[in-house]
N, C-alpha and C positions, 0 to 999 in steps of 0.2 A: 329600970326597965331593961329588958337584954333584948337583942332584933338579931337573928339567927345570921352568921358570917362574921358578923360587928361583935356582938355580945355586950354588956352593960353599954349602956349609951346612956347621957348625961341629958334632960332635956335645954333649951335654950328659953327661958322664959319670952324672953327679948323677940327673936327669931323667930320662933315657932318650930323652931328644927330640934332634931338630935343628936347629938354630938359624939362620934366614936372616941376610944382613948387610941390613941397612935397605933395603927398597926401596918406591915410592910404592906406594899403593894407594887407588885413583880411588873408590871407594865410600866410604871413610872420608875423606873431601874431599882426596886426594893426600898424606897423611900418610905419613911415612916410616915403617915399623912392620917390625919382626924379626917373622918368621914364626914360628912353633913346629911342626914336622910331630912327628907323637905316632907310634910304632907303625908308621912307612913302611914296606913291603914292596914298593917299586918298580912297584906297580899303575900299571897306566895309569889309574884310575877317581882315585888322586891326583894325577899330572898334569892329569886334565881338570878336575878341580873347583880345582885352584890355578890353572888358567890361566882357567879360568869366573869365579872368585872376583875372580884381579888383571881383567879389561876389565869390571866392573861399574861402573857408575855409580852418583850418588847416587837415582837412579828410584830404587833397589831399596830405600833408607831411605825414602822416601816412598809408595810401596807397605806399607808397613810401620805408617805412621804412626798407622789408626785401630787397628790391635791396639796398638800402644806407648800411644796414649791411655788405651785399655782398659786395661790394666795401671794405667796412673798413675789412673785413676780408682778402681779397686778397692784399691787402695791409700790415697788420700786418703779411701776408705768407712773403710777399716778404722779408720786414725786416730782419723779423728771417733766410730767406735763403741765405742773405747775413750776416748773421752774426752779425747784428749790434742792438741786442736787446738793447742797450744803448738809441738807438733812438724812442724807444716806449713812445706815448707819452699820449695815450691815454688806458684803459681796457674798450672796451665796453661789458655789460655784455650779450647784445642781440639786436634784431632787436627793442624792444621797449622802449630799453632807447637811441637807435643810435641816435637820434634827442637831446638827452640833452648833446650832444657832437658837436655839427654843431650851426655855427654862421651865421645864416640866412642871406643872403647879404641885403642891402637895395637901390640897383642899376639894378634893372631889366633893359633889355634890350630887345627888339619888334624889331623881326626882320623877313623880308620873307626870307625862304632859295633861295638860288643863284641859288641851282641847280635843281634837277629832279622835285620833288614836291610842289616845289613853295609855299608851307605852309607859314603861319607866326606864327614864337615861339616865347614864352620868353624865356628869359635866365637870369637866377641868381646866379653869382658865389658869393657860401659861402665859409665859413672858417670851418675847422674843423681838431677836435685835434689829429687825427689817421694821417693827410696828412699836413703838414703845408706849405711844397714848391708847393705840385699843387692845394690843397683847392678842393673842389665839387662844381660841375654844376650840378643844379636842372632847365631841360627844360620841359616849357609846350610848349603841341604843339595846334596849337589853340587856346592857354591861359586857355586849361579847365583840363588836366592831366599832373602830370608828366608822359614823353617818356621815359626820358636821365635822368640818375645819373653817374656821375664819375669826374675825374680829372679836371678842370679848363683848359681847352683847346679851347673854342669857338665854339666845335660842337653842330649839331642840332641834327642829329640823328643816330639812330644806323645801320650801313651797315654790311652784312653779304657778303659771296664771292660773286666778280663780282659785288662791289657795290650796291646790291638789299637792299631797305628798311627792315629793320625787326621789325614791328608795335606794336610786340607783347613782343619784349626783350626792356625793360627798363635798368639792365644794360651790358655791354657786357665785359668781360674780355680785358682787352685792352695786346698787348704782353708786357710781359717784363722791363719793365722800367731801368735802371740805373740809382740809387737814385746818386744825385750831393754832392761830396764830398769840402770841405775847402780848405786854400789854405794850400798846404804842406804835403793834403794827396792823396792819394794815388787810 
């Protein structure tokens, strides 16, 4: 099967996905990355957001940069308010060096949302060294902006009360976390 952008894609028996063969992708600094399309139904709204998604450039990480700080700074709060400044793992010194601390995934994922809006995003969980148990999700929505920055959980977008979209918050404070302790502590 070929999917227009991707071209032959491999299916996943397992998965239910389809699998690209390596190809660049300019937003993630030219990195060779297998695609995942989740759920294809031959929509053109997936063509466009794959082909939106591959001619981005690195503007749209940089765009992105003062919510990715936000994130890493609400993070380093948490930390220190439990106490465990031992666990700091990263000093970012601002929103524009936040990106030289993030290990760009090379696993994107095309997916439509399940629910209200029916969109199709990418989704790219990276690595980064303020968060190493939940890592950052960087979602394009349509493949053309980041929406979503935060923890590695498989959301698309950001809901405010009563579930309503919120188009305009990229990242959203998520409650409270309780960071996962070892065995034996406490």
């Amino acid at each position: 099967m070929e999917i227009p952008g991707l071209g032959p894609v491999v299916h996943d028996e397992h998965l239910g996905w389809f699998r690209s063969a390596p190809v660049p992708v300019p937003v993630l600094g030219g990195a060779l990355c297998r695609i995942a399309v989740e759920g294809y139904d031959g929509g053109l709204d997936f063509h466009a957001a794959i082909r939106t998604f591959l001619a981005l450039d690195s503007s749209a990480l940089t765009a992105a940069a003062p919510a990715i700080f936000e994130y890493y700074r609400d993070i380093i709060e948490e930390v220190r308010a439990c106490g465990e400044e031992d666990e700091l793992y990263a000093d970012v010194p601002g929103p524009d060096q936040v990106l030289d601390y993030v290990t760009l995934g090379t696993e994107p994922v095309v997916v439509r949302d399940p629910h209200a809006d029916r969109r199709v995003y990418v989704r790219v969980a990276c690595d980064c060294d303020w968060e190493e148990e939940h890592g950052l999700d960087l979602v394009f929505r349509d493949g053309a902006a980041i929406t979503l920055v935060g923890p590695s959980t498989g959301t698309l977008r950001n809901l405010g009360t009563f579930d309503e979209l919120t188009e305009d918050v990229i990242y959203r404070r998520r409650p409270s976390r309780t960071r996962s302790t070892g065995p034996g502590e406490g």
